[in-house]
N, C-alpha and C positions, 0 to 999 in steps of 0.2 A: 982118826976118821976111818975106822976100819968096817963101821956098818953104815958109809958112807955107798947108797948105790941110785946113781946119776938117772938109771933109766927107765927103773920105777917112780922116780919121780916125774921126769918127762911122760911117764904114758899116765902118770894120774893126775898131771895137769888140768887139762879141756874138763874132765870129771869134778874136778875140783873147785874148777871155776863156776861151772854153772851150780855147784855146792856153797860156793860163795854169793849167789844172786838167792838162793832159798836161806841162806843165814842172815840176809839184809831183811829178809820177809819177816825171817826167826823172829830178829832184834826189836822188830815194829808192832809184833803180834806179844812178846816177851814184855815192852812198856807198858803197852795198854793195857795185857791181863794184870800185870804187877800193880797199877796206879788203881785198877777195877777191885782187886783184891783186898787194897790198905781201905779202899773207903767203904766197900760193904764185904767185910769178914765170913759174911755169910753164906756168900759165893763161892764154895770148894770150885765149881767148876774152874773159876777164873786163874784158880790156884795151878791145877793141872794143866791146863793151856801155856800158863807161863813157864811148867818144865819141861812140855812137848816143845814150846818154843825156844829153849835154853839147846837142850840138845839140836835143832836145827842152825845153832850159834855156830856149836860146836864141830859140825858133820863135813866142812872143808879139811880140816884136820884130820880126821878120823878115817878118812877116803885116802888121803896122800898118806898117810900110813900105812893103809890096806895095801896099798899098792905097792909101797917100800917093801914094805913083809915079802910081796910075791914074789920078787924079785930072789933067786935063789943064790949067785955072787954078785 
């Protein structure tokens, strides 16, 4: 555990949290464009919403790492 560092992840917590409340939003907008998409094919839009909202799944992760990285020891 040598790129183990305790205080970037403490100070990207709170960030990450309210990053966890826009991934719950992701996951909701991510079902509906996915289930809009299989039944009218026709809709690219709905397609691209559901990987705007894939990456919003993903952005608590992505933050608590940002933050890791900053962290210099």
């Amino acid at each position: 555990m040598a790129d183990c560092k305790p205080l970037g992840f403490l100070i990207g917590l709170p960030f990450a949290i309210l990053a966890l409340a826009l991934s719950l939003v992701g996951a909701v907008v991510w079902i509906i464009g996915s289930v809009l998409s299989c039944l009218c094919p026709c809709c690219i839009c709905c397609t691209g919403l559901a990987n705007a909202a894939m990456s919003l799944v993903k952005l608590p992760v992505k933050i608590i790492r940002w933050f890791i990285d900053q962290i210099p020891c």
